[in-house]
C-alpha positions as CSV (number, residue, x, y, z in Angstrom):
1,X,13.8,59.3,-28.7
2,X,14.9,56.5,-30.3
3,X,13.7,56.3,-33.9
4,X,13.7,52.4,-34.2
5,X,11.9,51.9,-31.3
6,X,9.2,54.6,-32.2
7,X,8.8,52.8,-35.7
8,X,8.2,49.4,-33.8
9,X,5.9,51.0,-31.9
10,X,3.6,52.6,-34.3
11,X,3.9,49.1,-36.8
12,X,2.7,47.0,-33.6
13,X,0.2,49.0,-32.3
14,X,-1.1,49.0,-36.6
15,X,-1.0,45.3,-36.5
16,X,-2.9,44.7,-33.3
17,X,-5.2,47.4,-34.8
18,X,-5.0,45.4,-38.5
19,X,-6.3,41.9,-36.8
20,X,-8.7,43.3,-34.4
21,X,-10.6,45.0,-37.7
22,X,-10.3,41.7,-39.8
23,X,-11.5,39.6,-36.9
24,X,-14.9,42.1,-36.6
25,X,-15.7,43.3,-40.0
26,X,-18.5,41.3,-40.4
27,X,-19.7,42.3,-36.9
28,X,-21.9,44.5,-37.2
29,X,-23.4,46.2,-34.0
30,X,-26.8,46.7,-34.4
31,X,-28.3,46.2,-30.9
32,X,-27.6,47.5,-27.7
33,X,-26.4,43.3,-26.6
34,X,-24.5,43.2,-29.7
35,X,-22.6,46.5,-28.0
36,X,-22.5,45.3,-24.6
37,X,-22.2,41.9,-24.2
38,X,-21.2,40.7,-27.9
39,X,-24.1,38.8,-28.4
40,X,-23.3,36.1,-25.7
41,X,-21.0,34.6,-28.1
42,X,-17.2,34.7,-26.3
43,X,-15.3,31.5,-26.3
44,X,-13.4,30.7,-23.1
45,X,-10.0,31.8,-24.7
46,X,-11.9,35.1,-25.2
47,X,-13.4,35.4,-22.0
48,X,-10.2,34.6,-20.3
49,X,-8.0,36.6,-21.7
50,X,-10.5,40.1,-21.9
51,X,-10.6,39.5,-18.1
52,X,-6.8,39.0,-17.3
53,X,-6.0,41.7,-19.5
54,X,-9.1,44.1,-18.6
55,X,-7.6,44.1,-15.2
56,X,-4.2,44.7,-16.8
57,X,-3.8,48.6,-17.4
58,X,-0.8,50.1,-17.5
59,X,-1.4,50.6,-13.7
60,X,0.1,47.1,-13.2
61,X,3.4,48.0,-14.9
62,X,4.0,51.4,-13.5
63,X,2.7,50.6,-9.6
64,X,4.1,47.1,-9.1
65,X,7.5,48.1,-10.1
66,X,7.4,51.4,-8.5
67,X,6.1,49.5,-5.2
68,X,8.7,46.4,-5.5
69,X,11.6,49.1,-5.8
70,X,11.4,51.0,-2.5
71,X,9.2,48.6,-0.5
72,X,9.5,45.0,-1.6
73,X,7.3,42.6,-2.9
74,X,4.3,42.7,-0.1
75,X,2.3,44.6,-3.7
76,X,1.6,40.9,-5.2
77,X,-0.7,39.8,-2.5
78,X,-3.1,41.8,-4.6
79,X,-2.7,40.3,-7.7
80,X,-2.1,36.3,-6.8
81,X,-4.3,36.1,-4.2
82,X,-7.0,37.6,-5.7
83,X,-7.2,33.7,-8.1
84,X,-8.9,32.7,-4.7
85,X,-11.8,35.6,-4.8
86,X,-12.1,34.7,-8.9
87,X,-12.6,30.8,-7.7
88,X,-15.5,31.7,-5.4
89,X,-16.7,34.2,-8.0
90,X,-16.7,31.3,-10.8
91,X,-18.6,28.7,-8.4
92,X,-20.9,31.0,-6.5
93,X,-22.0,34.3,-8.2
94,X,-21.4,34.0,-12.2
95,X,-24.6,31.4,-11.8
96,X,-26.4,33.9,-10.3
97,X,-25.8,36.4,-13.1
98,X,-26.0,33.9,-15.8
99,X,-29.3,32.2,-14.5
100,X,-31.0,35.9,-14.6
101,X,-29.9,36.9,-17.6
102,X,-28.3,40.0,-16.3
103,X,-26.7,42.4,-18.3
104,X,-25.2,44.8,-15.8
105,X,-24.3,43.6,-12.0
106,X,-26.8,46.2,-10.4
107,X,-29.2,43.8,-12.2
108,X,-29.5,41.7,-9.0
109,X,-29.9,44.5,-7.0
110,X,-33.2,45.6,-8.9
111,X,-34.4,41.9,-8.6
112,X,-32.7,41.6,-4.7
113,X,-34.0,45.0,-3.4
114,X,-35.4,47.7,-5.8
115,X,-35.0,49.6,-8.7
116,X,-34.0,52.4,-6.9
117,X,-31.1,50.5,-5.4
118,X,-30.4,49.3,-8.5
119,X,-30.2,53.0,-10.1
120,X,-28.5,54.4,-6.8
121,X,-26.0,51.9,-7.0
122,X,-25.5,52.6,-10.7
123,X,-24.7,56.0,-10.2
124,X,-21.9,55.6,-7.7
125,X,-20.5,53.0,-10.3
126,X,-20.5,56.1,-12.9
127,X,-19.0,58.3,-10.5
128,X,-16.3,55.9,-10.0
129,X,-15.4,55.3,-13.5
130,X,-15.1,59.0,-14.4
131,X,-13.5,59.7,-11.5
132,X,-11.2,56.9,-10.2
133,X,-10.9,54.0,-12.9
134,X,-10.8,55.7,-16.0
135,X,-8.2,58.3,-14.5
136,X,-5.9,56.5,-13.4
137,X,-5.9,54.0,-16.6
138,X,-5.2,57.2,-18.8
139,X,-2.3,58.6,-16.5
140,X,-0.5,55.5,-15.9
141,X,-0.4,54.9,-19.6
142,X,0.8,58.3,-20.0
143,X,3.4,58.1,-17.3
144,X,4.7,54.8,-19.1
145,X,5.5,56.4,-22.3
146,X,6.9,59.0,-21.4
147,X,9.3,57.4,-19.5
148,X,9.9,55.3,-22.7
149,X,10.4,57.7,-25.5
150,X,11.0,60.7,-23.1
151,X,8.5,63.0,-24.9
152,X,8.8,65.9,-22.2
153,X,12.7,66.0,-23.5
154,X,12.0,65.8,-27.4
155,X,9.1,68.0,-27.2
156,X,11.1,70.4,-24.6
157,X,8.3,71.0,-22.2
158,X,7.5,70.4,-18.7
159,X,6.9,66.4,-17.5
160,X,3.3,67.6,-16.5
161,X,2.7,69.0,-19.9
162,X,3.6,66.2,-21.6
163,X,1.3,63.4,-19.1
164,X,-1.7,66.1,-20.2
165,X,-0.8,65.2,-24.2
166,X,-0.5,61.9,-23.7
167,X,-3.5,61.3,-21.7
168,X,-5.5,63.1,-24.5
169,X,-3.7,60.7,-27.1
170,X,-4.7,57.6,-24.8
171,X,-8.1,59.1,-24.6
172,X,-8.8,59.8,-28.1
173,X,-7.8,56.3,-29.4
174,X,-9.2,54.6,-26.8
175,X,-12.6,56.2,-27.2
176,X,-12.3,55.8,-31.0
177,X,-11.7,52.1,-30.5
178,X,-14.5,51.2,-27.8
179,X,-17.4,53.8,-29.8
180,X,-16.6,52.1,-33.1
181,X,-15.5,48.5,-32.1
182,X,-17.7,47.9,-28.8
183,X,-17.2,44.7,-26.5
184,X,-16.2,42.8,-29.6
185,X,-13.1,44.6,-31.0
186,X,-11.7,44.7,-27.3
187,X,-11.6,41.2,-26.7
188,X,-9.9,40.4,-29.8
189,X,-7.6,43.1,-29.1
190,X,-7.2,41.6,-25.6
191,X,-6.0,38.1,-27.4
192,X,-3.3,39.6,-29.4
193,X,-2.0,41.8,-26.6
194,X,-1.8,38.7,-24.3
195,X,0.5,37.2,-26.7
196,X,2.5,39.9,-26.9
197,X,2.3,40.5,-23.6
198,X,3.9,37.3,-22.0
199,X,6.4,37.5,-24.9
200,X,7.8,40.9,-24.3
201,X,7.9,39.7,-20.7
202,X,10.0,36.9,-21.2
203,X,12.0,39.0,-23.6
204,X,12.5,41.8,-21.3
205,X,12.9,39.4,-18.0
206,X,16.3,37.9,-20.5
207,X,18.2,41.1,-21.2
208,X,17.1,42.8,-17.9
209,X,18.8,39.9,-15.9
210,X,21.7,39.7,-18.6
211,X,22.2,43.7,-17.7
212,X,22.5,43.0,-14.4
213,X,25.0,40.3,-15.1
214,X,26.9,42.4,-17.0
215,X,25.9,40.7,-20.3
216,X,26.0,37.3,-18.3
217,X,22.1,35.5,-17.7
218,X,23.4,33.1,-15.2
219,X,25.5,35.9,-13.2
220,X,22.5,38.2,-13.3
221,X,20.0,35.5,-11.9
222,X,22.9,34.5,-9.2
223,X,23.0,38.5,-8.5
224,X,19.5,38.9,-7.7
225,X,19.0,36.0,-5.9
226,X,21.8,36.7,-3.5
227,X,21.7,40.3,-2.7
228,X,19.2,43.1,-1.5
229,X,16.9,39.7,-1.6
230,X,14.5,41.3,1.0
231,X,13.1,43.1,-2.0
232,X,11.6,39.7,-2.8
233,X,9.4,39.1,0.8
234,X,5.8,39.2,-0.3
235,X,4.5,38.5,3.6
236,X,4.3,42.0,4.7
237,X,4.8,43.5,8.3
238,X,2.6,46.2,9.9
239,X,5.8,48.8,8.0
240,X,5.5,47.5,4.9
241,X,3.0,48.9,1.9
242,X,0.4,46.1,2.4
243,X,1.1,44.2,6.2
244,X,0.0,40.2,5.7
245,X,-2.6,40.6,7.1
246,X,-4.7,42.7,5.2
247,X,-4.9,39.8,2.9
248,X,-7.4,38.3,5.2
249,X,-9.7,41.5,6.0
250,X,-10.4,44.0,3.1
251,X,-8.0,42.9,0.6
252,X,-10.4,39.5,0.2
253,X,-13.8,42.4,0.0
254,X,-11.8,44.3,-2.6
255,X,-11.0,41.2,-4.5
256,X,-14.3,39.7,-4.2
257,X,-16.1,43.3,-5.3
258,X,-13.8,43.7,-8.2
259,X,-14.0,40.3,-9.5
260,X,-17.8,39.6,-8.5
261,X,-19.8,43.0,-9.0
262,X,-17.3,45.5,-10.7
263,X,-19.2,45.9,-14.0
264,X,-16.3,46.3,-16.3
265,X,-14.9,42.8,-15.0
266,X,-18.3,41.1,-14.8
267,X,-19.3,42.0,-18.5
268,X,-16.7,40.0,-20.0
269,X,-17.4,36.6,-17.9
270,X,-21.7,37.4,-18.8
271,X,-20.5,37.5,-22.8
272,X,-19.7,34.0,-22.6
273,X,-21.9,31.8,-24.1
274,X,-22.7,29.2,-21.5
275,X,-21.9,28.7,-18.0
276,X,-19.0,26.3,-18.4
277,X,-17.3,28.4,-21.1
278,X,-17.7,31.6,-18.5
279,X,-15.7,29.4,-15.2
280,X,-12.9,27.8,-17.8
281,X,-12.0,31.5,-18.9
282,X,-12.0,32.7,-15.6
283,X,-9.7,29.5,-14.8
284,X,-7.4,31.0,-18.0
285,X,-7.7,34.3,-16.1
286,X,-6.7,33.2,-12.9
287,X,-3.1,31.3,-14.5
288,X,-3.1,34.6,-15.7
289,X,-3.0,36.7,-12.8
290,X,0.0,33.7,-11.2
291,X,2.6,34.6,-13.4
292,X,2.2,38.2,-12.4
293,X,5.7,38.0,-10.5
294,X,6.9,37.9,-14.1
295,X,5.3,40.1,-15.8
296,X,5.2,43.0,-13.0
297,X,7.5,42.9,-10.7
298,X,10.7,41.3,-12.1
299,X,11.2,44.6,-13.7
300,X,11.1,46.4,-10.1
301,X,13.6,43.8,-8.8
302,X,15.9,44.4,-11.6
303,X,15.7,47.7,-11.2
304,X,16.7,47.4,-7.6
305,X,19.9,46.7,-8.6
306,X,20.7,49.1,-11.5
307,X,19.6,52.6,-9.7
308,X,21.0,53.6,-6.7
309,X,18.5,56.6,-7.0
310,X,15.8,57.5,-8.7
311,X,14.0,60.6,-8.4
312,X,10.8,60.1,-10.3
313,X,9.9,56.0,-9.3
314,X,6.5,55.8,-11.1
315,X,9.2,55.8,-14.2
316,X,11.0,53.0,-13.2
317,X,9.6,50.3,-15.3
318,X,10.0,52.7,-18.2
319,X,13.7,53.1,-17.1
320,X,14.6,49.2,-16.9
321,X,12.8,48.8,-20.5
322,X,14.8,52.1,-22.0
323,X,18.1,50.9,-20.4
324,X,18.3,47.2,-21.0
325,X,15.8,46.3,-24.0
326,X,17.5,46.2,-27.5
327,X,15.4,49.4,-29.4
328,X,13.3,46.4,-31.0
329,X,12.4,45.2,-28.1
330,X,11.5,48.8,-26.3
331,X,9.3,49.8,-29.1
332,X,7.3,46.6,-28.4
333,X,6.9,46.3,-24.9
334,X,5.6,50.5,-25.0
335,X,2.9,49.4,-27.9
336,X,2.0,46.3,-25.5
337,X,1.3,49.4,-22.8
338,X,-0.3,51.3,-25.0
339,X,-2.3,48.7,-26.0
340,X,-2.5,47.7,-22.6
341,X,-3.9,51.5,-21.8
342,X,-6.4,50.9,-24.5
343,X,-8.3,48.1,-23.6
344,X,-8.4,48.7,-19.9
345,X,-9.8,52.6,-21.1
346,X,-12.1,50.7,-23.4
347,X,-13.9,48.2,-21.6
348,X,-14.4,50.6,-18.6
349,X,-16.3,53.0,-21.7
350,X,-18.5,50.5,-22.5
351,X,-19.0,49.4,-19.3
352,X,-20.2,52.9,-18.0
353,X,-22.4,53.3,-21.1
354,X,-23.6,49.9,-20.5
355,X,-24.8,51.3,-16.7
356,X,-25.9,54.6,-18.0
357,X,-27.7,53.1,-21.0
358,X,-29.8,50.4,-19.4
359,X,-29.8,51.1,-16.0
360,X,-30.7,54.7,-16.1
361,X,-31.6,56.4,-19.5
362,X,-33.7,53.4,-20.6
363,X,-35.4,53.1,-17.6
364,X,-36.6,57.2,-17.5
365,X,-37.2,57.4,-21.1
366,X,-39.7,54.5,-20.6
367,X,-41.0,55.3,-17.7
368,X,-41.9,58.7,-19.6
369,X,-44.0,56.7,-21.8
370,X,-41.2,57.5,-25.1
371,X,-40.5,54.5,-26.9
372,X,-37.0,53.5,-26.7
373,X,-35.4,51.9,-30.2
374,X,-32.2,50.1,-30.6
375,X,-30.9,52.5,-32.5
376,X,-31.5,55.3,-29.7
377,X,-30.0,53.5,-27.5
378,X,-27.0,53.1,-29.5
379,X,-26.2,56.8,-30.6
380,X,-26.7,57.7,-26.8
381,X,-24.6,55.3,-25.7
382,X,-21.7,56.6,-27.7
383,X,-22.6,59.7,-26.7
384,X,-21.9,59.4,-23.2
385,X,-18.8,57.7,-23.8
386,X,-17.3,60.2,-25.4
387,X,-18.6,62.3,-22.1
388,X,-17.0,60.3,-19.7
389,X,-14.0,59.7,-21.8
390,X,-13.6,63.7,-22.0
391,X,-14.0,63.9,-18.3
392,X,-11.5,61.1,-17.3
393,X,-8.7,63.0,-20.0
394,X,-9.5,66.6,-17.6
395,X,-9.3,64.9,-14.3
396,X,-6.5,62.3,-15.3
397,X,-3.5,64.0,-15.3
398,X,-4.0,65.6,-12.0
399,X,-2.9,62.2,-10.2
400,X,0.2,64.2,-10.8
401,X,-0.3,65.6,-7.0
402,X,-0.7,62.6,-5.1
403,X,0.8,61.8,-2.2
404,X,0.8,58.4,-2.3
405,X,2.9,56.1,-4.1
406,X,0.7,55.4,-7.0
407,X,-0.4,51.9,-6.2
408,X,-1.6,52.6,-3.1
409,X,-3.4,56.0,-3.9
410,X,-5.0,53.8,-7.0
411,X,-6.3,50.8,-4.1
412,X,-7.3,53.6,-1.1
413,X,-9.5,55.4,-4.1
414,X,-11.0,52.0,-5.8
415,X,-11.9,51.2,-2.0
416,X,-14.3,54.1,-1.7
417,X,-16.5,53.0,-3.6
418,X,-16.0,49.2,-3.6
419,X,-16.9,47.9,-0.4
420,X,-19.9,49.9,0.1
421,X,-21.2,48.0,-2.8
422,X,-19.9,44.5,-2.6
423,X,-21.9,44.6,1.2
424,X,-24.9,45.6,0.1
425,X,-25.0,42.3,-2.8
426,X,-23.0,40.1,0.1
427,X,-26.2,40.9,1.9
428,X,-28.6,39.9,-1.1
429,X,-26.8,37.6,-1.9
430,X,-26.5,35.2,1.7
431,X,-29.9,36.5,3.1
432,X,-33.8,36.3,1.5
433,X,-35.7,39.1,3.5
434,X,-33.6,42.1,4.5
435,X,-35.3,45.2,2.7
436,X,-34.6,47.5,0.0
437,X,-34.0,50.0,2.6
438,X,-31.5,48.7,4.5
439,X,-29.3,48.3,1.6
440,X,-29.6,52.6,0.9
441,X,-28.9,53.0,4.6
442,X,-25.9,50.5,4.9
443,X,-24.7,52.1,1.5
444,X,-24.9,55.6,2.8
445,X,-23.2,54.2,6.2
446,X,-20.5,52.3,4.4
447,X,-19.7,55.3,2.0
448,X,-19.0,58.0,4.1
449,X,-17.8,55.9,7.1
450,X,-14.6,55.4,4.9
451,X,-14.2,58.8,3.5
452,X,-14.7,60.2,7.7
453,X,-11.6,57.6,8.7
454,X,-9.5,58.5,5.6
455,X,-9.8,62.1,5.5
456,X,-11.0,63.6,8.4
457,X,-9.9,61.0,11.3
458,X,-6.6,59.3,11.5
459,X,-7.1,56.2,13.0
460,X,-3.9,54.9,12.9
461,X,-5.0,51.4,11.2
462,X,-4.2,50.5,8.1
463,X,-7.1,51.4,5.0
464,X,-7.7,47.4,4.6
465,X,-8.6,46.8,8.1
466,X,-10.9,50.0,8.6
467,X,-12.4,48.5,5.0
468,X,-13.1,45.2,6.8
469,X,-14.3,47.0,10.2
470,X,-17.2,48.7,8.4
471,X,-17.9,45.5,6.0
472,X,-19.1,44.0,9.1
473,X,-20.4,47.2,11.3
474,X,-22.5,47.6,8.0
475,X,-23.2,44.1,7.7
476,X,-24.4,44.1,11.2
477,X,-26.8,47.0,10.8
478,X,-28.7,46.1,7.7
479,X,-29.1,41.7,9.3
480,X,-30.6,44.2,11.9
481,X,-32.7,46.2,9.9
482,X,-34.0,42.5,8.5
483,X,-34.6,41.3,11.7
484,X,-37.0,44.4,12.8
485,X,-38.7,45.1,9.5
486,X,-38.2,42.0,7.1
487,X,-39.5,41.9,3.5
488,X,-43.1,40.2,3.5
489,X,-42.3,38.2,0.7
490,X,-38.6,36.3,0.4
491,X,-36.6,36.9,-2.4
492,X,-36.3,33.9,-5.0
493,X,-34.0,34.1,-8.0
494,X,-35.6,33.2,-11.4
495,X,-34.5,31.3,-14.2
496,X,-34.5,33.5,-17.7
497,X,-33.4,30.0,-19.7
498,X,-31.1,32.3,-22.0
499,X,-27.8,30.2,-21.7
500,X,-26.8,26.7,-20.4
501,X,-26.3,26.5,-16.9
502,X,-24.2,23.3,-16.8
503,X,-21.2,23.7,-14.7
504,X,-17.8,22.6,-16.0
505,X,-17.3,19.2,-14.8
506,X,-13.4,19.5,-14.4
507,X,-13.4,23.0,-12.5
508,X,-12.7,21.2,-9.0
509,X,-9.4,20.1,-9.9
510,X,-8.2,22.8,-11.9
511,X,-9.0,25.0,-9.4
512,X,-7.4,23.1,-6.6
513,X,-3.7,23.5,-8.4
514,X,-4.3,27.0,-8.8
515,X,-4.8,27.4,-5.3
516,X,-2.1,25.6,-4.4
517,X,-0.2,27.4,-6.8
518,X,-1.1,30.8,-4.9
519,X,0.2,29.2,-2.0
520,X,3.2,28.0,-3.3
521,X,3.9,31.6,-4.4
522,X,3.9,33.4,-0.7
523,X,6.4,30.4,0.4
524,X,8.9,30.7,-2.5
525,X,9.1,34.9,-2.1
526,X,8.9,35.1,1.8
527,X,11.7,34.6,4.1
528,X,11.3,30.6,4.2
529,X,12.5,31.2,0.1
530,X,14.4,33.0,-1.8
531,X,14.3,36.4,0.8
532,X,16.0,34.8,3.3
533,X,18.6,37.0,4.6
C-alpha cells in the first residue's frame, strides 16, 4: 500500500465529510419530510447532481470497465440511452408525482388501485434493496478498494476476507452518514463528489492515455484509436453482452422503471421545490449520464491495451488507476469511490426507511388506533436502517460466487423485480378503470414469469427480450382483466396544491440536443466511427 495515496485518501474523504457537516448544521431533522424529502427545498444543481450521482455507485466503475475489457463497449447503451427514459420521465410522470404530493412512488398505486397494492408493492421494493441494491453497492465498493490499496496483501489474508471487511467498513459509514445526515447531507455530499468526480476523470483519462503512449498523450490517443478499436463498438450483436437490440425492448422498461418508479431515484427529483426546478436537474442529470464514455469506460479501453491478461477483471479499473495515476492522484480517485459507495449506500437507506416508514409501519400503527408522532417515526426509521444496512453487509460479499460478469449479474437481478412493477404503474398510469386486482395478478404473473425463464427454463433469448415478452403478455392480461370487470368509478388524479406545477419553459430545446447528443454517441463508437476495422 502506498502510504501517500492512503493519506490523500483519508484527507479527501475528511473534507467531503468537513463541507457536507458545515452545509447542514443548521438542518435540523425534526420531521419525518425533513428526513425524507429535505423539506422540498433542493435546487436544481442539487437535484441534478443527487440523481446522476445516486445512480453512480461504485458499480459503474467496477462493471463498465470490467465489461469494456473482454467484450467491448455494447455496456453504455445502458447508461446514455437511458437520457431518453429520464426525458419522458421529466415531461410525463414527475407531474404526476409532484401534483399528488407523493412522498414514495407506490403513492400512486394506493391512489391508482389500493392500499394493498400500494403496501404489496412496497414490500417487493424492500426486498429488493436488502437483497439486490444495497448488496451490490457495498461489494462493488469493496472490490474497488481493494484493488486500489491491495488490503488482502497488507493485511495477508484471503481476497474474500478482505471484500467481507471492507463491505462492513462501507456499511458502517454509510449507515452512520444516512441515520445522522438524512436526504440532506447526501445531496450535498453528492455536489462535492461530482466535482471531484469529473476531475479525477479527466485527470486519470491524461496519465492513463500518456501510459499507454509511453509517457506521450498524443501517441497514446493515436494508439487507442488505431488498434484493438473493436473494443470501442457500442451497437451490439446477438454475441455480444448487450445485442442492439435490447435497447428497444426491456432495456427502455428497465430505464423507464429505474428512472420513473425506483424510489431511491424518484425521491431526489420529489425534493425539489417546484416542478421546473425538478425537470432542469433531471436535464443536469441526463448531461450527466452523456459523458459516461469518460468517466467509465475509458478506463476499460486503456486497460485493453496495458494487460494482456488479467485473472481477476472486476479489478481492472482499480489496476489502470494503481498502475498509471501519480499516488496523489490514486488516493483521490479511491476516496471519489468511496464516496461514490457512500452515497449510492445512503440514499437507498433512506429510501427503504422512507417505504417501510410511511408505507407500512405508519399505516398499521394507525390503523391500530396508536397515535403515530414525528418523533416515532423518526427513531424507527433509523432503526430499520440500521436493519437493512446490517443485512445488505451479510449478504454483500457473497456476490463473490457469481457467475456472471458483474454487470450483467447486477442488471438480470435489478430486472426481477423491476418490470413487474414498472407494468403495473404503465397500466395506471395510460388506463382509468382496470382494477386493483388485476394489478396483484399481473404482479404475481410478471414476478415469477421471469424467475421460471431465468432459472428453471432456458429459453435461449436474451434476459432483455424475455423482460419485454412478459411487459406485454402481462400488459395484455390485466387491459383484459379491465375489459371484463372494470372499476365502477374512473380514476382521476387530484391536485394537493403543495408545489408549483409550472413546467420549465426551455425544456423542449434542451432536451432535443441531449437527444441528439445520445445519438451522436452510438455513431461515433460503432463501426461507422472510430471502431471501424
Amino acid at each position: 500500500m502506498n502510504s501517500i495515496a492512503f493519506i490523500t485518501f483519508l484527507v479527501v474523504t475528511f473534507l467531503v465529510g468537513l463541507i457536507s457537516w458545515f452545509k447542514t448544521r443548521r438542518h435540523k431533522i425534526t420531521t419525518s419530510t425533513g428526513l425524507f424529502l429535505a423539506n422540498r427545498t433542493l435546487s436544481f444543481t442539487a437535484v441534478g447532481s443527487a440523481l446522476f450521482f445516486t445512480n453512480i455507485s461504485a458499480a459503474e466503475f467496477v462493471g463498465s470497465s470490467e465489461s469494456v475489457y473482454i467484450n467491448n463497449m455494447t455496456v453504455m447503451a445502458w447508461g446514455v440511452s437511458s437520457v431518453f427514459a429520464m426525458l419522458i420521465v421529466s415531461e410525463f410522470v414527475i407531474p404526476v408525482y409532484l401534483k399528488g404530493a407523493m412522498s414514495t412512488t407506490p403513492d400512486f398505486l394506493e391512489n391508482r388501485y389500493d392500499p394493498a397494492t400500494k403496501k404489496l408493492v412496497s414490500f417487493i421494493f424492500l426486498i429488493s434493496y436488502m437483497v439486490n441494491l444495497l448488496p451490490i453497492v457495498l461489494y462493488s465498493g469493496a472490490v474497488a478498494l481493494n484493488g486500489l490499496f491491495h488490503f488482502s496483501d497488507v493485511w495477508h489474508i484471503s481476497y474474500t476476507g478482505s471484500i467481507w471487511i471492507l463491505v462492513w467498513c462501507i456499511g458502517l459509514v454509510g449507515s452512520l452518514y444516512s441515520i445522522l445526515g438524512g436526504l440532506k447531507a447526501i445531496v450535498i455530499s453528492d455536489l462535492v463528489l461530482g466535482i471531484c468526480m469529473f476531475t479525477g476523470a479527466l485527470l486519470l483519462a491524461y496519465f492513463g492515455l500518456s501510459h499507454v503512449g509511453h509517457g506521450n498523450l498524443q501517441q497514446g490517443i493515436h494508439t487507442i484509436l488505431n488498434s484493438k478499436t473493436e473494443h470501442f463498438n457500442s451497437i451490439g450483436t446477438s454475441t455480444d453482452a448487450i445485442p442492439f437490440s435490447t435497447i428497444f425492448t426491456g432495456m427502455i422498461l428497465m430505464n423507464l422503471f429505474y428512472w420513473g418508479t425506483e424510489q431511491v431515484i424518484v425521491q431526489q427529483a420529489l425534493a425539489s421545490s417546484d416542478l421546473k426546478t425538478s425537470q432542469k436537474g433531471i436535464a443536469l442529470a441526463c448531461a450527466g449520464k452523456l459523458l459516461g464514455p469518460l468517466l467509465f469506460i475509458l478506463p476499460g479501453i486503456i486497460a485493453v491495451h496495458m494487460y494482456s491478461k488479467v485473472q481477476n477483471t472486476t479489478e481492472v479499473f482499480s489496476m489502470v488507476v494503481s498502475d498509471v495515476s501519480p499516488p496523489i492522484l490514486s488516493g483521490f480517485i479511491a476516496a471519489v469511490i468511496f464516496g461514490a459507495a457512500i452515497t449510492s449506500f445512503s440514499p437507498g437507506l433512506n429510501s427503504a426507511s422512507t417505504l417501510f416508514i410511511l408505507n407500512l409501519y405508519k399505516p398499521y400503527k394507525e390503523k391500530k388506533g396508536t397515535t403515530v408522532t414525528e418523533k416515532s417515526l423518526l427513531r424507527n426509521s433509523k432503526r430499520f436502517e440500521m436493519f437493512a444496512s446490517l443485512l445488505a453487509m451479510f449478504i454483500a460479499p457473497l456476490i463473490i460466487f457469481s457467475n456472471d460478469n458483474f454487470y450483467t449479474f447486477m442488471q438480470k437481478m435489478n430486472a426481477a423485480f423491476s418490470i413487474p412493477i414498472f407494468t403495473i404503474m404503465f397500466v395506471g398510469f395510460v388506463t382509468k378503470r382496470v382494477p386493483p386486482i388485476a394489478a396483484k395478478i399481473g404482479l404475481i404473473f410478471c414476478l415469477f414469469g421471469y424467475i421460471l425463464t431465468q432459472i428453471f427454463f432456458d429459453t435461449g433469448i436474451h434476459f432483455l427480450h424475455v423482460l419485454a415478452l412478459l411487459f406485454i403478455s402481462t400488459t395484455v392480461i390485466m387491459l383484459l382483466i379491465g375489459w371484463f370487470y372494470p372499476m365502477q368509478t374512473a380514476y382521476l388524479p387530484q391536485d394537493k396544491g403543495v408545489v408549483d406545477l409550472k413546467p420549465w419553459k426551455n425544456r423542449h430545446w434542451v432536451n432535443a440536443l441531449l437527444l441528439i447528443i445520445m445519438v451522436m454517441l452510438f455513431l461515433v463508437f460503432s463501426k461507422l466511427g472510430i471502431a471501424k476495422n
